[in-house]
RODO-2510 file (C-alpha; in nm, 4 decimals, decimal comma):
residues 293
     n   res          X          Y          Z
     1     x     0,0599     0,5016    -1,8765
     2     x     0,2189     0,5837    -1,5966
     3     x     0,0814     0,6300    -1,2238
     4     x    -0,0514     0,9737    -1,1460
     5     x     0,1748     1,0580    -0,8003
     6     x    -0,0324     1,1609    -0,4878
     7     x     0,1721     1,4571    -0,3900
     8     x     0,2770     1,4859    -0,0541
     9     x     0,3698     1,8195    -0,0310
    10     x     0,0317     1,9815    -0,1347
    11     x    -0,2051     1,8084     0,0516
    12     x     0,0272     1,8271     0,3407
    13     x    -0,0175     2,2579     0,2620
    14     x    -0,3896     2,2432     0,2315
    15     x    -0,4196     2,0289     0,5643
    16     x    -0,1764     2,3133     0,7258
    17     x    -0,3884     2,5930     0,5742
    18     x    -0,7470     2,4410     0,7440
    19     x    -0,5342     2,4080     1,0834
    20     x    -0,4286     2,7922     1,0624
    21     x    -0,7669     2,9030     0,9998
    22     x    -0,8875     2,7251     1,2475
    23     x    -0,6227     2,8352     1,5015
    24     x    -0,7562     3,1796     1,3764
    25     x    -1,1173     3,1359     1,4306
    26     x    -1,0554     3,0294     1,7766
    27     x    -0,8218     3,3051     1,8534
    28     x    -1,1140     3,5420     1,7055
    29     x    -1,3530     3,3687     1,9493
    30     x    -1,1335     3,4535     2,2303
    31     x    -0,9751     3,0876     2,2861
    32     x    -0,6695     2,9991     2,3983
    33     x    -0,3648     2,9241     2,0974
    34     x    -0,3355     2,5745     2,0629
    35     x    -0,0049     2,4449     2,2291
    36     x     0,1632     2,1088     2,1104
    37     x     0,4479     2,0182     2,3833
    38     x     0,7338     1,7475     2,2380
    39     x     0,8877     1,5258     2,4931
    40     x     1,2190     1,4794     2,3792
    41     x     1,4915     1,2473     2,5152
    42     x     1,8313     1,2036     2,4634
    43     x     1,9914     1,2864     2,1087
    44     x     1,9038     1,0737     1,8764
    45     x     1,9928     1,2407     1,5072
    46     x     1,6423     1,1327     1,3682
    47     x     1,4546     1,2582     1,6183
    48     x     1,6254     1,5889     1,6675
    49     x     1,5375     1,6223     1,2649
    50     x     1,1783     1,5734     1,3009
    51     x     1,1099     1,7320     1,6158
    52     x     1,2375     2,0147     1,4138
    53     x     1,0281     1,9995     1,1768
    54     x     0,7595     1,9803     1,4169
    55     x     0,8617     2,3115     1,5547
    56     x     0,8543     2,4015     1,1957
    57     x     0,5091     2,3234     1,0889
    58     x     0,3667     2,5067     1,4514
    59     x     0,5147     2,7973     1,3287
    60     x     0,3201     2,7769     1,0307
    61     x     0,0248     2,6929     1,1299
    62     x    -0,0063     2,9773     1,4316
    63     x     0,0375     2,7179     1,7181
    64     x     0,2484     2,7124     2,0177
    65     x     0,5410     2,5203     2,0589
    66     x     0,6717     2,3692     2,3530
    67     x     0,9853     2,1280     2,3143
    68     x     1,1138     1,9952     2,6108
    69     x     1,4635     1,8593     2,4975
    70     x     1,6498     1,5447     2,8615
    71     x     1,8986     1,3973     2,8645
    72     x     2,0099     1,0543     2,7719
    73     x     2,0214     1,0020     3,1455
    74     x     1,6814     1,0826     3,2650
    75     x     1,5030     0,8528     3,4080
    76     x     1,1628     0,6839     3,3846
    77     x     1,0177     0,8318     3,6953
    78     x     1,1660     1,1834     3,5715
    79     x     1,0166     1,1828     3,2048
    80     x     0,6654     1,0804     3,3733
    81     x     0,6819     1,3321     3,6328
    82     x     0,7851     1,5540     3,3109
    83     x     0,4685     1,4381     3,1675
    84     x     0,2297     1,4657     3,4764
    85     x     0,3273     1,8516     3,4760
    86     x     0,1929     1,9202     3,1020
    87     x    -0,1029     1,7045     3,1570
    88     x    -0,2138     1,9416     3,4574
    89     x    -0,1168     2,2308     3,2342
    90     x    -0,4398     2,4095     3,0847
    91     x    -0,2223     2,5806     2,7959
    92     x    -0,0826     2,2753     2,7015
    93     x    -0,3384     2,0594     2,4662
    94     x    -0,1393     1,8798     2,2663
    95     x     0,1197     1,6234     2,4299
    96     x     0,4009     1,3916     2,1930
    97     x     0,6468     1,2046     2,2941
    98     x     0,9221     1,1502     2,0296
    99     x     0,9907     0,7900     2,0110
   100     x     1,2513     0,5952     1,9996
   101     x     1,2734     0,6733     2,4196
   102     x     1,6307     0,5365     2,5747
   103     x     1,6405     0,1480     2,6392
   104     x     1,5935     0,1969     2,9918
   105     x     1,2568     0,3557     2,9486
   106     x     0,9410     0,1269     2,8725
   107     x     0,7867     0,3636     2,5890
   108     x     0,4276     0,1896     2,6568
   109     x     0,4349     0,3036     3,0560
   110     x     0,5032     0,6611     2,8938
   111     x     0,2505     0,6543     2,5995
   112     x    -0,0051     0,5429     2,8984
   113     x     0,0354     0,8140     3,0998
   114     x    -0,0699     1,0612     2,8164
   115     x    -0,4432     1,2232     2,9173
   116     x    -0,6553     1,0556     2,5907
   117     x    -0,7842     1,4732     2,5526
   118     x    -0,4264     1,5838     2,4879
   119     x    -0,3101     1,2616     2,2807
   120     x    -0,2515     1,4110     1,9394
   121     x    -0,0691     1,0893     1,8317
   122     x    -0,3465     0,8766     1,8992
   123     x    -0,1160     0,6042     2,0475
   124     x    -0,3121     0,5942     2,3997
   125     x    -0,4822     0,2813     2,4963
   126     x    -0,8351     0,4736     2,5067
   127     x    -0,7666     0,6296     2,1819
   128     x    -0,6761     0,3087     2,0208
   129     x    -0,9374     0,1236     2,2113
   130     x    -1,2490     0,3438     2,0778
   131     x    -1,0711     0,3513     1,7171
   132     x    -1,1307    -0,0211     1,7203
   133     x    -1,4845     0,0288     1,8844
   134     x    -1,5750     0,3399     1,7112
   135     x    -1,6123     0,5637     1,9637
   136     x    -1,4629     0,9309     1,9981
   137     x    -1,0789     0,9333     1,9511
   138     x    -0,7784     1,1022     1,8040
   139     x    -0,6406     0,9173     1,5172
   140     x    -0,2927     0,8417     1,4701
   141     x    -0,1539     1,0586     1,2335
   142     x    -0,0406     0,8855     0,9817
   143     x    -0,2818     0,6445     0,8530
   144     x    -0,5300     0,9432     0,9084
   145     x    -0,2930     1,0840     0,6485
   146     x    -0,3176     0,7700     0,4385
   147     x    -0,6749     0,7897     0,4574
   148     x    -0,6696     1,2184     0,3566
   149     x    -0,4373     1,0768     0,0637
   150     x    -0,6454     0,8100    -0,0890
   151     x    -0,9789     1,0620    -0,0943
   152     x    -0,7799     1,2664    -0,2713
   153     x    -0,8235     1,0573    -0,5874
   154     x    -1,1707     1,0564    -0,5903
   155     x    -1,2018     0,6635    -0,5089
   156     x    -1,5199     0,5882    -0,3372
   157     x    -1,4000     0,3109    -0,1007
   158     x    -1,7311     0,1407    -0,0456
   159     x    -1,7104    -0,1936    -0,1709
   160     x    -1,3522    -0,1874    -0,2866
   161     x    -1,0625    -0,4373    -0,1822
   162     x    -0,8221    -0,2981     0,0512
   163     x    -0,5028    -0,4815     0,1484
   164     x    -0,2814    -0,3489     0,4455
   165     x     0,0549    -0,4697     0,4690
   166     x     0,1746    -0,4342     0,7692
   167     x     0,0492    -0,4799     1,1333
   168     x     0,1841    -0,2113     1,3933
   169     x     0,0245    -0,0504     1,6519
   170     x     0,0698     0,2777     1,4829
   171     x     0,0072     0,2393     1,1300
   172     x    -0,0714    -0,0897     1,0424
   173     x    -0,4124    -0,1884     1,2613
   174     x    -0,5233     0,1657     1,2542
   175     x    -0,5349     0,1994     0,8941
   176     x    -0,6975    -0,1096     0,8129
   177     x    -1,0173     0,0428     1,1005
   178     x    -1,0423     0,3316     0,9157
   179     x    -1,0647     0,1536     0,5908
   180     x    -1,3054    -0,0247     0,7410
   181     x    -1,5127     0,2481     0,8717
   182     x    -1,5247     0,3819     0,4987
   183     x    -1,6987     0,0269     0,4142
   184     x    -1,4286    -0,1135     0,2258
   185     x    -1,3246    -0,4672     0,2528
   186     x    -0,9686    -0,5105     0,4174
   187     x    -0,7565    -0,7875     0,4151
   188     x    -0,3845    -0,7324     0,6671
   189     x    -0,0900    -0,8795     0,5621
   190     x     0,2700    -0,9083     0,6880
   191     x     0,5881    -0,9974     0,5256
   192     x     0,5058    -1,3905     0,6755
   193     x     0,1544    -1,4097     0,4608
   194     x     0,1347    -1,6586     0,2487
   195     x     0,0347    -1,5976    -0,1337
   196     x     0,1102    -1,2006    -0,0678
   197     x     0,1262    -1,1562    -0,4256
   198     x    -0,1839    -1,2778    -0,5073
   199     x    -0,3695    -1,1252    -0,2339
   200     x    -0,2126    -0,7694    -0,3018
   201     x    -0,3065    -0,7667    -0,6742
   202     x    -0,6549    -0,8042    -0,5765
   203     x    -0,6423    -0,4614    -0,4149
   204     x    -0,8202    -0,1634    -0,5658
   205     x    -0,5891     0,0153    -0,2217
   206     x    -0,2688    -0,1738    -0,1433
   207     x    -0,1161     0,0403     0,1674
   208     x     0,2595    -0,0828     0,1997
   209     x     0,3417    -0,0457     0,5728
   210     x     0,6125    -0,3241     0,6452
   211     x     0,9178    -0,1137     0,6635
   212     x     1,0904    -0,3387     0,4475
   213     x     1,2526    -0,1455     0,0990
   214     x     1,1053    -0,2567    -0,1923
   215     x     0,9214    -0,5180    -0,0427
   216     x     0,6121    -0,4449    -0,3253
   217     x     0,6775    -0,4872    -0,6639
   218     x     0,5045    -0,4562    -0,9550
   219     x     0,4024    -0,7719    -1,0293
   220     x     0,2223    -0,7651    -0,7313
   221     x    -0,0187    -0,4315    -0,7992
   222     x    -0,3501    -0,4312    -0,9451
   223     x    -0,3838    -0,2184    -1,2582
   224     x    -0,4965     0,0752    -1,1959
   225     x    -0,5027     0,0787    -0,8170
   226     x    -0,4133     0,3214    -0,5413
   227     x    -0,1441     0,2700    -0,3475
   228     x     0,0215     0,4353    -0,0529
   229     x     0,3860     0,3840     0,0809
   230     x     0,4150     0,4485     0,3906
   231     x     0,7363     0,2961     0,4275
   232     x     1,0849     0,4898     0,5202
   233     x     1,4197     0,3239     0,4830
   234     x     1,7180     0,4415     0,4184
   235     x     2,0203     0,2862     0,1995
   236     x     2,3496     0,2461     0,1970
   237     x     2,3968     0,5193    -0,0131
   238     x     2,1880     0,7558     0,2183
   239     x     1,8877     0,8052     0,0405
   240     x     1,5232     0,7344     0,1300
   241     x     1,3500     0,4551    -0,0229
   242     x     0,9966     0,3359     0,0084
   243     x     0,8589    -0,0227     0,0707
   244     x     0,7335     0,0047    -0,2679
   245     x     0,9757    -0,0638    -0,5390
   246     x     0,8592     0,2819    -0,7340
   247     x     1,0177     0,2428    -1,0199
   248     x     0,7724    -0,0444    -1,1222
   249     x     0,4656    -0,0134    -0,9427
   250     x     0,4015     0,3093    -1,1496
   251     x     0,3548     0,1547    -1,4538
   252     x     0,0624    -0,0476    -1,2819
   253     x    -0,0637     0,1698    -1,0623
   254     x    -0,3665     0,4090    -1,0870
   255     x    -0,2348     0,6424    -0,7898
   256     x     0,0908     0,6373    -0,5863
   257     x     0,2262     0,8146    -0,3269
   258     x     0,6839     0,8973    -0,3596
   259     x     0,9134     0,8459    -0,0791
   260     x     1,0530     1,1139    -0,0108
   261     x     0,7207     1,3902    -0,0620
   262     x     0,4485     1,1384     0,0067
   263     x     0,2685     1,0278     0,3068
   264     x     0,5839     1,1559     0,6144
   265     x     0,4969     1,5426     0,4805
   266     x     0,1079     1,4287     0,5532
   267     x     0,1797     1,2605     0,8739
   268     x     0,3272     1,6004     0,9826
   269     x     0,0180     1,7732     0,8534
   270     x    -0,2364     1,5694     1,0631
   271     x    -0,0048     1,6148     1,4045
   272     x    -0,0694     2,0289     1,3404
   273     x    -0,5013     1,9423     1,2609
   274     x    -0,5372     1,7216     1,5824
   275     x    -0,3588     1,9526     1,7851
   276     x    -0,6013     2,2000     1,6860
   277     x    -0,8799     1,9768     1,7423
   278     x    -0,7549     1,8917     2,0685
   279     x    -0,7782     2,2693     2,1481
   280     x    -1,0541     2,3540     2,0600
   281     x    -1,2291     2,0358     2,2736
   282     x    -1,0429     2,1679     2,5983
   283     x    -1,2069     2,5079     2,5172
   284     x    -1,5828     2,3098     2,4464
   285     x    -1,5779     2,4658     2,0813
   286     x    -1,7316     2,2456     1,7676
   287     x    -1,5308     2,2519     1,4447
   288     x    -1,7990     2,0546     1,2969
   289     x    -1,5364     1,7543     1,2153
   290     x    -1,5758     1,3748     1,3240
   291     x    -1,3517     1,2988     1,6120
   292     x    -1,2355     1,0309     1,4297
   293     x    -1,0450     1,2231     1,2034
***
C-alpha cells in the first residue's frame, strides 16, 4: 500500500486561516496590523519568486507588507543602517532578510543585527540560543512546519525514533530540538554518516534535510514511517525534486510529504503565524500559544 501524502497545500491553508483570525482579533481589540518587512538585495531570480510569494501570503492573511527591494551594490553598512531603521520602527514587527545576500555582505553580521522580538525567521543568535536551552523564542519556520506536518498524522512522538538528516543552522539542528522537546529520541545524520542506511530504517520519523536529490531511498525507510522532505533541488530538466527519491519511499512509507506541495508551502505558512505572534507580543496581547511554536 502506498504512502498516504502529507499535503502541503492544506495545512499550509489552515495555518493561514488561524493567522487571519488572529490578525482579526487583534484588529477587533484595537491593535496595531501586524507588519512583516522583507529585506531584499540585489536580483537574484529565486528570491524575487519567493519574496513574492511572501507578499502573497500577507495579503491573505490581513498583514502588512513592507518589501524593501537594493541594489546589487549596496553595501554592508547601508543594508544594516536599512535594518536599524525597521528595528526602531513600532509598526514594523516582523523583520526577514531574504538570503542569499551579495558576496560582499557577511549574512551572519546582518542576521545579528535583527531585534530577537521582531525575528520571525528565528535565525538570531538569542532565538537559536533559547531553542537549544528552551527558553522563549521564535522558531524557524520551517522545521516548525516539519513539526505542524508530522502532528498531522496523529503520531504521538514520545518514545519514537527520529532520525534528522541534515545539520544546518536553519533546518537541520532546529528540527532535531523540537523533536526533542516532543520526547522523541533523535539521532542527526549527514551525507558523511556512516551506516546511514541502517540508522534511517530505524526511524519511526526520518526528516530528509541534506539538499542532496534523491539522497533517501527506499531501501533505507522503515515500513510504515513518517517522513518529511524538506529538500529542494532542481534538475536539469527544470523541475523540483526532493531529497527523497519519491517514487520508492512511498511504497514503504506510512506518511510522506511531495516536493513540490509539501513542506516549502508550510514554511510559508509559519513565516505569516510568527509574524502574527510577533505582533501581538509588541502589543503585550496572549494568544494562548507556546513561544516555541
Amino acid at each position: 500500500m502506498s504512502a498516504a501524502i502529507i499535503d502541503g497545500k492544506i495545512l499550509a491553508a489552515q495555518v493561514k486561516q488561524e493567522a487571519a483570525a488572529a490578525v482579526r482579533a487583534l484588529q477587533q481589540w484595537g491593535k496595531a496590523t501586524p507588519c512583516l518587512a522583507v529585506l531584499l538585495v540585489g536580483e537574484d531570480p529565486a528570491s524575487q519568486v519567493y519574496v513574492r510569494g511572501k507578499e502573497s501570503d500577507c495579503a491573505a492573511c490581513g498583514i502588512e507588507s513592507r518589501v524593501c527591494r537594493l541594489p546589487e551594490t549596496t553595501t554592508q553598512a547601508e543594508l544594516l543602517d536599512r535594518l536599524a531603521a525597521l528595528a526602531a520602527d513600532p509598526a514594523v514587527h516582523g523583520i526577514l532578510v531574504q538570503l542569499p545576500l551579495p558576496r560582499h555582505i557577511d549574512p551572519a553580521a546582518v542576521i545579528a543585527a535583527i531585534p530577537p522580538e521582531k525575528d520571525v525567521d528565528g535565525f538570531t543568535p538569542v532565538n537559536a540560543g533559547n531553542l537549544l536551552t528552551g527558553g522563549s523564542c521564535f522558531v524557524p519556520c520551517t522545521p516548525a512546519g516539519c513539526l505542524r506536518m508530522i502532528r498531522s498524522t496523529g503520531l504521538d512522538l514520545a518514545g519514537k525514533q527520529a532520525v534528522v538528516v541534515g545539520r544546518s543552522n536553519i533546518v537541520g539542528k532546529p528540527a532535531a530540538l523540537l523533536l526533542l522537546q516532543q520526547n522523541a529520541t533523535v539521532t542527526v545524520c549527514h551525507s558523511r554518516t556512516q551506516g546511514l542506511a541502517e540508522i534511517c530504517r530505524r526511524a519511526d520519523v526520518l526528516v530528509a534535510a541534506v539538499g542532496k536529490a534523491g539522497f533517501i531511498t527506499g531501501d533505507m525507510i522503515k515500513p510504515g514511517a513518517v517522513v518529511i522532505d524538506v529538500g529542494i533541488n532542481r534538475g536539469a530538466d527544470g523541475k523540483l525534486r526532493g531529497d527523497v527519491d519519491f517514487a520508492s519511499a512511498r511504497e514503504v512509507a506510512g506518511f510522506i510529504t511531495p516536493v513540490p506541495g509539501g513542506v516549502g508551502l508550510m514554511t510559508r505558512a509559519m513565516l505569516m503565524w510568527n509574524t502574527v505572534l510577533a505582533a501581538a507580543r509588541q502589543s503585550g496581547v496572549d494568544l494562548g500559544v507556546s513561544r516555541k511554536g
